[in-house]
N, C-alpha and C positions, 0 to 999 in steps of 0.2 A: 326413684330413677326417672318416671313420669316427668316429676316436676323438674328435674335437672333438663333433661331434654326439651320440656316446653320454653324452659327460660331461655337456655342456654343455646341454643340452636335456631329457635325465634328468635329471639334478641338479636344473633350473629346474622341472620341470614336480613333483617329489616337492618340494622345499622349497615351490613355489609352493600347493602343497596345503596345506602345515602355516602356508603364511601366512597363505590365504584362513577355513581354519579356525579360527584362534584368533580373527582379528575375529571373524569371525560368531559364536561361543560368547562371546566377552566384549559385543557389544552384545544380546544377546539376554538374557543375566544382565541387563546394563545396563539395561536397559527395565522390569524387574521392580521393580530395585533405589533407580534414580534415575531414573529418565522419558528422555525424548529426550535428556538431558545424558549417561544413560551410553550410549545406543544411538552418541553421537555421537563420545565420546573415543578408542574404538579406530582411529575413522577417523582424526580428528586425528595421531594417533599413530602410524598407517602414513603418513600423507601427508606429515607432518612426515620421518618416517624417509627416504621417497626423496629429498627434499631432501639430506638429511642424508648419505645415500650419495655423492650425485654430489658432496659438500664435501667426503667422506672422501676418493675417490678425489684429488685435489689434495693431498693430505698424503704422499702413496704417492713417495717420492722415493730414490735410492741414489744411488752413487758408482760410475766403471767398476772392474769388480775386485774389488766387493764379495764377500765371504763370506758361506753361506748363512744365519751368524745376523743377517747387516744387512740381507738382501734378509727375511727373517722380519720383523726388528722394523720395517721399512720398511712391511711392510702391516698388521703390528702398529698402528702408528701411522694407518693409515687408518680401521681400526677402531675405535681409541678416539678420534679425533677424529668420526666420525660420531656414536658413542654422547654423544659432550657436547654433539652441534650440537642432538640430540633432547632432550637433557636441558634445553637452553634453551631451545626452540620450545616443548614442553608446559610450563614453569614457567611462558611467557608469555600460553598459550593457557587453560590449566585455570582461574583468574578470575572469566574470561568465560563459564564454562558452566554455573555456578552450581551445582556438584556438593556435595554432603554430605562433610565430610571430603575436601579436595581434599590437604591436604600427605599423609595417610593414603596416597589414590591414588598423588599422586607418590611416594610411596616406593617404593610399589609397583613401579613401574616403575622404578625405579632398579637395584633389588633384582634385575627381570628383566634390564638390561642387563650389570651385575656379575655377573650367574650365569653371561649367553651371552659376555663375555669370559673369566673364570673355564675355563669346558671349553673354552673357544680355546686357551688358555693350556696346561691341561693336555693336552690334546691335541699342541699342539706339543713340550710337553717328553718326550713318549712315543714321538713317531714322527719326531721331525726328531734326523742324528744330529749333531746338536751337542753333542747331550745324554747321560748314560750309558745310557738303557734302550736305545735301539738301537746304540749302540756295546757293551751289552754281549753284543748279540746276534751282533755283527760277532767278538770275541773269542772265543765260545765255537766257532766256524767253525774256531777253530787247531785243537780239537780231534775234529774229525769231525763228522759232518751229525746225528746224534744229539743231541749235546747242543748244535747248534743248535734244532732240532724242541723240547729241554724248551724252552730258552732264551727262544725265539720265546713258545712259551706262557702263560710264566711272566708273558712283560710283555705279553703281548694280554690276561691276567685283570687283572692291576695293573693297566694301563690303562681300565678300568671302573671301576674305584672312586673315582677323582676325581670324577668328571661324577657318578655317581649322587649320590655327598654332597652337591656344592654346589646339584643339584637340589630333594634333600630337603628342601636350608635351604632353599631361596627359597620351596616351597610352605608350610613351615613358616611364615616369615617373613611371607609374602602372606597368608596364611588367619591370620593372630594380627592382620595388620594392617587388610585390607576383607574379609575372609570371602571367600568361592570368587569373587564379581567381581575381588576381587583378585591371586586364582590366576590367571584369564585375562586380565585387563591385562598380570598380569606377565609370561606368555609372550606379549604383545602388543610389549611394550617391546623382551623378548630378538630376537624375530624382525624390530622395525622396520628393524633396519639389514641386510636383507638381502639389499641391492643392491647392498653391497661387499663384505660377505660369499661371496656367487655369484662376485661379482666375483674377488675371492682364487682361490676352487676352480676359475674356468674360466679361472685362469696355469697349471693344472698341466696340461693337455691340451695348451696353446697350446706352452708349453716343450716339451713331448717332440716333439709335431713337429717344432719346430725343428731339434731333436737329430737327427731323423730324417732331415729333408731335408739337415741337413749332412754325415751320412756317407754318405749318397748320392750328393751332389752333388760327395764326395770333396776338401771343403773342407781345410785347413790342422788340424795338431793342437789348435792354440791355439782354432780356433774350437767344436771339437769339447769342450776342458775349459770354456768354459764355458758349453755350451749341458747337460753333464753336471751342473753346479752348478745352473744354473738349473733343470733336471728334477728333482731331489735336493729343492732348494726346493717345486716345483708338486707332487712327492707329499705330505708336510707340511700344504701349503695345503690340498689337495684332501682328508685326512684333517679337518683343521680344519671345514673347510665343514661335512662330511657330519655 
């Protein structure tokens, strides 16, 4: 219960900061830039996003048995279904708010949702071992806890250098496309979907409990492998989120 509450309500109240944040900086640009229409579209654009979340969460589907790359692409797929439900609500909403350069904007935000799947992406490919960076960390274990410790290190720096790049671009991209409003839309758009996103990070707490209570509960082996698969998955997630 601990741990649920640490992750779960941490996580929501530090992400909840960086959500409420970005509106409030992109309609405050907004109002200089374009009057009440841009003070208005970050809101749109969160409000749209929670819709968008709870459509994502229904796309979130596996099989029993599943492997941790299908229980990934499974909320993979919650993911980019939410980011396209947003991409359609503000395509149908921007019109009507009579903004200056409105396809400009929507790019803008496009740009932020492909950047905040983009360090999903890489993220997972760094921390989930499906993949070689922590498999190669599992390998270097054959040969003593040392050149685990390099091993470790080596892809905890690789692992930065994804997310910094594709950030770069998008502020690149945004600021060539609406100038600094554009910066903040477009971490307005990355962070709209981030009621499935939370969602994803608070499977990885829920999982280890499980895990917990069933070797407590001194459950059967078989329920114990895959309540380890599913934990294996919800650190990934939870790496993802943050």
């Amino acid at each position: 219960v601990g741990d649920n509450v640490g992750d779960v309500a941490g996580m929501g109240a530090d992400l909840f900061e960086s959500y409420v944040g970005s509106i409030l900086a992109a309609a405050t640009l907004g109002l200089e830039e374009h009057g009440p229409a841009g003070v208005a579209l970050p809101f749109y654009i969160a409000g749209g996003g929670i819709i968008a979340s709870i459509v994502g969460t229904y796309f979130v589907r596996t099989q029993e048995g599943a492997s941790q790359e299908d229980l990934l692409k499974a909320m993979r797929l919650g993911t980019v279904s939410a980011s396209m439900v947003v991409l359609v609500f503000v395509g149908a909403i921007m019109p009507t708010l009579g903004l200056d350069a409105p396809l400009k904007l929507y790019l803008t935000i496009l740009t932020g949702l492909v950047a905040g799947l983009g360090i999903g992406s890489a993220t997972e490919y760094c921390t989930s071992h499906a993949y070689w960076p922590t498999q190669s960390i599992a390998k270097a274990s054959e040969t003593g806890p040392a050149t685990v410790i390099i091993q470790g290190l080596a892809v905890g720096m690789f692992s930065c250098a994804p997310p910094i790049a594709i950030i770069v671009a998008a502020i690149v991209a945004s600021m060539s496309l609406s100038g600094v409003y554009g910066v903040a839309i477009s971490a307005v758009g990355m962070l709209s979907t981030l009621g499935v996103t939370l969602a994803t990070d608070a499977y990885g707490p829920v999982a280890d409990n499980a895990g917990g209570i069933a070797e407590m509960a001194e459950l059967p082996d078989h329920v114990r492998d895959i309540t380890d698969a599913l934990d294996a998955a919800g650190n990934t997630t939870a790496a993802i989120g943050k």
